[in-house]
C-alpha positions as protocol buffer text, in pm:
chain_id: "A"
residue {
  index: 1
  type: UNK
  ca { x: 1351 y: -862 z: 1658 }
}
residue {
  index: 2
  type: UNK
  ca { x: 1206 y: -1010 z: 1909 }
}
residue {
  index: 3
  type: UNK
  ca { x: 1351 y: -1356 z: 2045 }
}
residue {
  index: 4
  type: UNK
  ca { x: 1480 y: -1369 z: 1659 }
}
residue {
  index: 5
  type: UNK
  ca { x: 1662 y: -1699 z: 1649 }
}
residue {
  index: 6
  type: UNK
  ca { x: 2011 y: -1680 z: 1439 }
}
residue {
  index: 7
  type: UNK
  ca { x: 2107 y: -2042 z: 1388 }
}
residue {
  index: 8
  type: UNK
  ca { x: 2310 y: -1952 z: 1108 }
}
residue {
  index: 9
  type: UNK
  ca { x: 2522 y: -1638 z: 1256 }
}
residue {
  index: 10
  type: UNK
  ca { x: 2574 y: -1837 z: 1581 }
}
residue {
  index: 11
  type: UNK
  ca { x: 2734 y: -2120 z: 1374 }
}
residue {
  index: 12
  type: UNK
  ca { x: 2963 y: -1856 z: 1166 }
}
residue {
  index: 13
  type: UNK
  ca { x: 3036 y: -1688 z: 1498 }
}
residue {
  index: 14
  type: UNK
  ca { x: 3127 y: -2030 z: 1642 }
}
residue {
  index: 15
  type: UNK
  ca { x: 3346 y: -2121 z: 1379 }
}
residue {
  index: 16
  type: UNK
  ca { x: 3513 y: -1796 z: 1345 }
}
residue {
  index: 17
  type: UNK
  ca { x: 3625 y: -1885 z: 1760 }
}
residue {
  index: 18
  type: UNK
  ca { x: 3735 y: -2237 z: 1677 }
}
residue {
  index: 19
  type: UNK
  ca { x: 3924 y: -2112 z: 1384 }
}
residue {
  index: 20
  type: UNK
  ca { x: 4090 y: -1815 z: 1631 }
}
residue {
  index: 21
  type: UNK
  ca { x: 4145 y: -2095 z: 1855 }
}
residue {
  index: 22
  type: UNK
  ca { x: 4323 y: -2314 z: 1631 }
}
residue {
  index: 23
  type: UNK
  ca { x: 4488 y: -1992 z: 1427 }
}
residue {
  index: 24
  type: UNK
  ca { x: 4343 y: -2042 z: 1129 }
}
residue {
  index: 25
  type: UNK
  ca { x: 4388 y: -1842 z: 860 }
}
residue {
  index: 26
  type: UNK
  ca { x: 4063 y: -1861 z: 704 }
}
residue {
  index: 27
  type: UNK
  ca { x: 3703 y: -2015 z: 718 }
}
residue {
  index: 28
  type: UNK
  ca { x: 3544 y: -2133 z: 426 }
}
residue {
  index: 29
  type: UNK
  ca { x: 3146 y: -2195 z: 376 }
}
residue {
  index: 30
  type: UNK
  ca { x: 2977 y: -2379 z: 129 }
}
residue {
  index: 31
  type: UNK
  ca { x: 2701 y: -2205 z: -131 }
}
residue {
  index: 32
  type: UNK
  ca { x: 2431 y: -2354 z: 73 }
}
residue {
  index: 33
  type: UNK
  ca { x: 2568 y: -2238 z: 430 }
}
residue {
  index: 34
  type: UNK
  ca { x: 2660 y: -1892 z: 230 }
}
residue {
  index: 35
  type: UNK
  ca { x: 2272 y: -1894 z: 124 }
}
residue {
  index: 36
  type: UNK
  ca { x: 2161 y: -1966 z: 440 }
}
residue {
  index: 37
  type: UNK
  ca { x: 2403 y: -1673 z: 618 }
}
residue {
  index: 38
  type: UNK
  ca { x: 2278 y: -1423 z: 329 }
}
residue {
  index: 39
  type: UNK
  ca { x: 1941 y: -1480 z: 376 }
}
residue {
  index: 40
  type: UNK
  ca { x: 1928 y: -1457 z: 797 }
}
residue {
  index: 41
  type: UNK
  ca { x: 2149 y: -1133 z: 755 }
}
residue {
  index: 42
  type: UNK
  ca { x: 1859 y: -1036 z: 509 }
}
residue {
  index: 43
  type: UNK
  ca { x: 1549 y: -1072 z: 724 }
}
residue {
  index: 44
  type: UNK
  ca { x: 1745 y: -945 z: 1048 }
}
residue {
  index: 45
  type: UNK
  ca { x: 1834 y: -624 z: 830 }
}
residue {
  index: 46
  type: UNK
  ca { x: 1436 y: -640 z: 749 }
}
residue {
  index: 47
  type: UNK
  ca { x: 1339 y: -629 z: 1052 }
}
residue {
  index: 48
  type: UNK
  ca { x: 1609 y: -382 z: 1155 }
}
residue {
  index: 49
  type: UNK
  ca { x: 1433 y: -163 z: 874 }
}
residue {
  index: 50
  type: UNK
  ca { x: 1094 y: -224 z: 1046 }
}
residue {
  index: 51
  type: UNK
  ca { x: 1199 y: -123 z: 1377 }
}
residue {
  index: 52
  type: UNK
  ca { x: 1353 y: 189 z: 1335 }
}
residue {
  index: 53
  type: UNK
  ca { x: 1065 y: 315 z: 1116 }
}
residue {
  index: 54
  type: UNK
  ca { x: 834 y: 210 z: 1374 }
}
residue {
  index: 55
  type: UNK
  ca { x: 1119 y: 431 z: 1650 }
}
residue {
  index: 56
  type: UNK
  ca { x: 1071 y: 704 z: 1414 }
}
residue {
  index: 57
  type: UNK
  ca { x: 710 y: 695 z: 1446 }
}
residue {
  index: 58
  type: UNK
  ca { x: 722 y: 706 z: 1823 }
}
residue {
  index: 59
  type: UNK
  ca { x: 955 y: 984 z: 1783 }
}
residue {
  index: 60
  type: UNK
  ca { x: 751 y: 1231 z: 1594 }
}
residue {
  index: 61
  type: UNK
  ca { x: 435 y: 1099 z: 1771 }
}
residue {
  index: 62
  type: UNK
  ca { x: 630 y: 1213 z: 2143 }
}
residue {
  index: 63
  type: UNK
  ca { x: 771 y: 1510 z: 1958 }
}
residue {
  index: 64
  type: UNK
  ca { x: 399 y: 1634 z: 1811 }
}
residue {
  index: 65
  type: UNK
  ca { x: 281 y: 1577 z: 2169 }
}
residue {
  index: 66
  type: UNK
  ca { x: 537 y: 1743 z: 2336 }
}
residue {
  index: 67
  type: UNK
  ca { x: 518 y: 2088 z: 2110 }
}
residue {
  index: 68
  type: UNK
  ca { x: 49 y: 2118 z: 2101 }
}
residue {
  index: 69
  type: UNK
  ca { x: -80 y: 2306 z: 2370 }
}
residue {
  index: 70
  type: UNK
  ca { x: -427 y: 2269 z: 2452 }
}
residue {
  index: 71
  type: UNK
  ca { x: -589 y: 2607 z: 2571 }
}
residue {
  index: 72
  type: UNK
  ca { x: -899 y: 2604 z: 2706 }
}
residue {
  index: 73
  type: UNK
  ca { x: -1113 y: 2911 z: 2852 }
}
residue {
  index: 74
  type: UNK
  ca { x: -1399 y: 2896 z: 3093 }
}
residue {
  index: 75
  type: UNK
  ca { x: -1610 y: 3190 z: 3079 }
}
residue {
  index: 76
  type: UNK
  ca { x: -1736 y: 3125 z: 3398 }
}
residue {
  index: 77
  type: UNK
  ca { x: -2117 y: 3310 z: 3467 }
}
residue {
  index: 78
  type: UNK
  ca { x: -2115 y: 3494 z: 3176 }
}
């Protein structure tokens, strides 16, 4: 997720402080701004997806390397 902008979760998260602030009890959000939240959680859990398959890649690709041995014999003047 690189430089992923949240506009949406950094307006919940700003509203959950003001309501903490002014001990609120709850926070309501309208369909649209719940639409909007669901689908920024969506793509960042996308690209959360993407990312750790792309880790797990690496991983096997660093683990492969680490285990193969290259052997190699030089018979000199024979």
């Amino acid at each position: 997720m690189s430089n992923m902008t949240l506009p949406t979760i950094e307006r919940l998260f700003q509203r959950v402080a003001a309501a903490e602030k002014s001990q609120q009890k709850d926070i309501r959000l309208s369909i649209q701004e719940a639409r909007e939240l669901a689908t920024e959680l969506a793509g960042m859990t996308m690209n959360l997806g993407k990312t750790v398959t792309e880790i797990h890649a690496m991983l096997a690709e660093i683990k492969e390397s680490a285990t193969s041995i290259d052997v190699k014999f030089d018979g000199g003047g024979f």
